[in-house]
VEXLUMMI-116182 format. One record per residue (C-alpha): y, z, x; residue in three letters. Coordinates in steps of 0.05 Angstrom, whole numbers, plus 5000, padded with zeros to 4 digits. Last residue first. Layout:
BEGIN
YZXALA
...
This chain:
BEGIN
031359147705UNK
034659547750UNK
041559387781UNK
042459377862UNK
042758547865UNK
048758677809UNK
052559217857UNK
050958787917UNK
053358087889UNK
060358417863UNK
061058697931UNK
060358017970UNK
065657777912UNK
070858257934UNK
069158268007UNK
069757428007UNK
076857447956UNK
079457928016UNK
077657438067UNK
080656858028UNK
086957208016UNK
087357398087UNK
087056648104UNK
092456538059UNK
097357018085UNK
095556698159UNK
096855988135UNK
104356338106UNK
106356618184UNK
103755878216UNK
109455518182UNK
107454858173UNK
102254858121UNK
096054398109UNK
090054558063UNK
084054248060UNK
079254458004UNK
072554597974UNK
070354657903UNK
067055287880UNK
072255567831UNK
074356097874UNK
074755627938UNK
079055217898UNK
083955697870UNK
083256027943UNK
085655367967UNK
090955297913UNK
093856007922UNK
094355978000UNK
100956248012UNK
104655628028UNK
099355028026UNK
103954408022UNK
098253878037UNK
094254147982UNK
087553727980UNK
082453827946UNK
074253617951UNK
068353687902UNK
063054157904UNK
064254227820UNK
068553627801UNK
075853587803UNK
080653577751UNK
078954097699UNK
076154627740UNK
081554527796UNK
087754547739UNK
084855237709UNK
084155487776UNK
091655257785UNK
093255677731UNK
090256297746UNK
092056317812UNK
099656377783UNK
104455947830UNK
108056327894UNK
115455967907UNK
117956547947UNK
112756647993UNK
111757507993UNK
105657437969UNK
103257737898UNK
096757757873UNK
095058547879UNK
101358727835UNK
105258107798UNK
105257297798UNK
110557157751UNK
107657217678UNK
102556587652UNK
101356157598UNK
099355427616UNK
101854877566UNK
098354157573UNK
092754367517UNK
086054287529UNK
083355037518UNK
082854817445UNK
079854187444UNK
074654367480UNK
072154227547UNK
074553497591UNK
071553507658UNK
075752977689UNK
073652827763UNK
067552717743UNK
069952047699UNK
065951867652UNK
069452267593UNK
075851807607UNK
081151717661UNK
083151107687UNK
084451037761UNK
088651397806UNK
091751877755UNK
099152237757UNK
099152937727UNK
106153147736UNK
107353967744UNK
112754327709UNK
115855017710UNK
118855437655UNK
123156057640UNK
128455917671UNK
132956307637UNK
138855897602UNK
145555807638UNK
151756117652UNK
150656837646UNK
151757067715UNK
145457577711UNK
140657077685UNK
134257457672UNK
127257207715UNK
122656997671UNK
117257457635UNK
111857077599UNK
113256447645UNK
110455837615UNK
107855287661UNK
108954607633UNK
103854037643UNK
107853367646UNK
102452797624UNK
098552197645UNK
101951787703UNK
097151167720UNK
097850837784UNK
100150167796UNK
104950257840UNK
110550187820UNK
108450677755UNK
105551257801UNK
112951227842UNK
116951187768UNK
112751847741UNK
114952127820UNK
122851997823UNK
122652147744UNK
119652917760UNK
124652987818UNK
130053327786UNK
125653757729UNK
121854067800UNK
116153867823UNK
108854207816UNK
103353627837UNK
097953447803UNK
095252797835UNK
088652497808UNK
082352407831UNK
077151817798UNK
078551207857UNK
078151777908UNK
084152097940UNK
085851998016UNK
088751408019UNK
093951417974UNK
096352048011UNK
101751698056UNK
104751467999UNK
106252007959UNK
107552498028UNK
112751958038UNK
116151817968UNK
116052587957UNK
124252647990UNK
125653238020UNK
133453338031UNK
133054148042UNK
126354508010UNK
122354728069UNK
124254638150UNK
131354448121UNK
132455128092UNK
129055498160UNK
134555108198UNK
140955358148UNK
138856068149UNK
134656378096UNK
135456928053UNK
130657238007UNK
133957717960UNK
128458207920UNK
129858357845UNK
127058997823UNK
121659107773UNK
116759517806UNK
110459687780UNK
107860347785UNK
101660617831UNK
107860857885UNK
109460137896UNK
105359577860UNK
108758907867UNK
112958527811UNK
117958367856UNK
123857897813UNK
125757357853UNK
132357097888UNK
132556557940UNK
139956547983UNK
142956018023UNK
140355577965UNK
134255107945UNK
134054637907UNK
130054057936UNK
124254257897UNK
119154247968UNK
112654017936UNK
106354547908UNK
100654157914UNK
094253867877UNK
090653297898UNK
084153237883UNK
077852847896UNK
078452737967UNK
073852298006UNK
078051657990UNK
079251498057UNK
077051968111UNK
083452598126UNK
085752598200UNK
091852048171UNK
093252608120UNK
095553068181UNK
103352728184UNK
104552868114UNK
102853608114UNK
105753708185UNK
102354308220UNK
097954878223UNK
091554738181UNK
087655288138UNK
080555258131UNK
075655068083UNK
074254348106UNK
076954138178UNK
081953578186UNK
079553048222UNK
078452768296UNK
076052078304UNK
């Protein structure tokens, strides 16, 4: 039977290619869903390096009405949750980013059936995006759901608990800025979802992100030692992510040289 390579990215339906994934073989899975609020028009602030100074102006992304319902237009998780129940080990979890709307839809899915929903984990921006209009509150926070499998306690590999103080469900973090940033509009902090990996999955272990985008939880994974399948349908973001992986390769290759070429 064919299946789903290992450290590589995958062209194609992220629901459709769990069925190319062996039962229970993956100990993670972490993904970034479709929010289901998405507009004609996507506005984020470009933190990118131009000139050697960082820029601070706000970059329009629009999208017509078919690239909309390829991503974030009347998705509903119930699917991808169900079709993934295979996959996952008896000690992974789900962690999946969601938006405020959908995170009752999921906590109520992982109750039905029997799962075990932990905790929301909020993402704190340090610098959120301003509200020009004035009619709301900055967004200044995004959530994920950590939903378990099975029960979770210091036996489990899949949860490496630390120290009380680093094991907080609040993750600090500016907008992804300078080297780091993409140009896909929904790009989470590496930082953070390395933080995730290390805590939920064990070291050589397996995740899954079956809405890949960029790339950032498969290099969070490679980064971290853990492996990783990721699935994306838009061909443009797998090759974004595959760069991302070369580039993280040179960057560590020449980190192993410099320290091979130090006398002792």
């Amino acid at each position: 039977m064919f299946q789903l390579p290992i450290n590589e990215f995958t062209t194609g339906d992220g629901i459709a290619g769990m069925k190319y994934i062996p039962d229970e073989s993956v100990d993670l899975i972490h993904t970034d869903i479709p929010y289901n609020i998405s507009c004609e028009t996507k506005i984020f602030r470009d933190y990118r390096q131009a000139n050697g100074k960082k820029k601070s102006a706000n970059i329009s992304f629009n999208f017509d009405e078919e690239s909309i319902k390829k991503w974030d237009h009347n998705f509903s998780p119930i699917p991808f949750l169900d079709a993934s129940i295979k996959c996952l080990h008896p000690t992974g979890s789900w962690i999946i980013w969601c938006s405020e709307q959908q995170y009752g839809t999921l906590r109520q899915w992982g109750e039905d059936r029997g799962f075990h929903p932990r905790q929301m984990l909020t993402w704190i921006k340090k610098n959120p995006l301003p509200m020009f209009r004035l009619t709301g509150y900055r967004q200044a926070t995004e959530i994920m759901i950590w939903i378990a499998k099975g029960p979770i306690g210091r036996k489990n590999p899949n949860f490496i608990f630390t120290h009380q103080n680093e094991m907080t469900n609040v993750f600090e973090s500016p907008i992804c800025s300078g080297k780091e940033r993409t140009a896909h509009p929904t790009q989470k902090p590496l930082s953070i979802c390395q933080k995730i990996i290390k805590t939920h999955c064990r070291p050589g272990g397996l995740v899954l992100d079956s809405f890949s985008g960029s790339g950032t939880i498969a290099l969070a994974a490679y980064s971290t030692g853990r492996n990783f399948i990721a699935i994306e349908q838009e061909e443009k973001w797998n090759k974004v992510a595959e760069k991302r992986i070369r580039e993280y390769q040179v960057v560590k290759e020449e980190k192993t040289d410099k320290f091979e070429q130090i006398k002792f």
